[in-house]
C-alpha positions as CSV (number, residue, x, y, z in Angstrom):
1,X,128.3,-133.4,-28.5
2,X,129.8,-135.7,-31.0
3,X,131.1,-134.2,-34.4
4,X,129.3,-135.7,-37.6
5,X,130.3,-137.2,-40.4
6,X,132.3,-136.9,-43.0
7,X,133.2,-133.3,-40.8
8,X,134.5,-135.6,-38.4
9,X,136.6,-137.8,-40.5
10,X,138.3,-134.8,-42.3
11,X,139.4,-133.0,-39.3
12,X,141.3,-135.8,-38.1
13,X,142.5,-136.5,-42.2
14,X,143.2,-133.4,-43.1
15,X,143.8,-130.8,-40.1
16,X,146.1,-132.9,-38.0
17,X,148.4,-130.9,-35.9
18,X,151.5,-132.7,-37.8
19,X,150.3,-132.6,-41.2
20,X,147.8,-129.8,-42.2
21,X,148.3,-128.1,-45.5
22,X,145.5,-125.7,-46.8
23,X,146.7,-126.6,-50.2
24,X,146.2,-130.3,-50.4
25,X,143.1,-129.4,-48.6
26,X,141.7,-127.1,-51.5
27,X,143.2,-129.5,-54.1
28,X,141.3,-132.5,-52.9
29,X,138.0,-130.5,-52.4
30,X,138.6,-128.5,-55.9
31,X,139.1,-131.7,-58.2
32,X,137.4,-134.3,-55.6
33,X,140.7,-136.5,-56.3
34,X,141.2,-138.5,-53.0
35,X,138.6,-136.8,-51.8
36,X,135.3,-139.5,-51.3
37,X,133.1,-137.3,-49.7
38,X,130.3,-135.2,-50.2
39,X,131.9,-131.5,-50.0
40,X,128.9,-129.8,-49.6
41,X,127.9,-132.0,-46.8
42,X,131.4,-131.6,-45.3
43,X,131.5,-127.5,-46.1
44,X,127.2,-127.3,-44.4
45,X,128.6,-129.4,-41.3
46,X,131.5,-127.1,-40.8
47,X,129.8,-124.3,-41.5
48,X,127.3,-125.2,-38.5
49,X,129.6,-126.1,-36.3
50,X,131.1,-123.2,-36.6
51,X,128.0,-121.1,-36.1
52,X,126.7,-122.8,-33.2
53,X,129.7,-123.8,-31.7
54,X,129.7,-127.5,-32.0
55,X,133.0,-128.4,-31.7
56,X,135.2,-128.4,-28.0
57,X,138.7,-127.6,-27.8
58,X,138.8,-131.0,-26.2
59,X,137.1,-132.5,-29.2
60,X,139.4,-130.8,-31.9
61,X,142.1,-131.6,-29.8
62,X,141.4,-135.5,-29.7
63,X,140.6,-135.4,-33.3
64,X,143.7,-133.3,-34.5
65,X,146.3,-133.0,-31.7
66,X,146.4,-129.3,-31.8
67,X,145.4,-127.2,-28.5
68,X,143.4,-124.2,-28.5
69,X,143.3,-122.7,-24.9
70,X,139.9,-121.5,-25.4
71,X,136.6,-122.0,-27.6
72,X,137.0,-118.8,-28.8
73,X,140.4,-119.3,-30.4
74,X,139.3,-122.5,-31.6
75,X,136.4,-120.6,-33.1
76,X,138.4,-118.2,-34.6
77,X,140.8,-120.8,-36.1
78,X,137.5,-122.9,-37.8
79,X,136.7,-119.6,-39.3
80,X,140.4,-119.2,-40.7
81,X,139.9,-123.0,-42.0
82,X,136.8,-122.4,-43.7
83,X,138.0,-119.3,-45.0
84,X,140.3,-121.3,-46.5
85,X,138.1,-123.8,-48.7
86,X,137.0,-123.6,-52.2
């Protein structure tokens, strides 16, 4: 299954392997500086994913470069990222 957008888009922005950093993330999604899309779009897409397991390892992995060795670990990492958000 394909990944949605903006969810998408902000994965491979903002959780690359090489340059994720919770803090810009919750800074851009706290004041919406930099930030041009809809949040609770982006937070209702996650949170979907999430729950019904939309998103591969293979899929994260093309989208951000980091590996998960199983969907469980993936899952358990999205749930650490949306713990995360504002």
């Amino acid at each position: 299954m394909s990944i949605k957008e903006p969810l998408r888009t902000i994965l491979r922005k903002y959780c690359h392997v090489e340059c994720y950093d919770p803090q810009l993330i919750r800074e851009v999604i706290s004041t919406g500086k930099g930030f041009p899309y809809d949040v609770g779009l982006f937070k209702a897409q996650l949170r979907e994913a999430i729950d019904n397991k939309l998103i591969s390892p293979d899929e994260y992995e093309e989208l951000t470069e980091e590996d998960f060795d199983s969907q469980e670990a993936l899952q358990a990492w999205l749930e650490e990222f949306w713990s995360e958000l504002p």
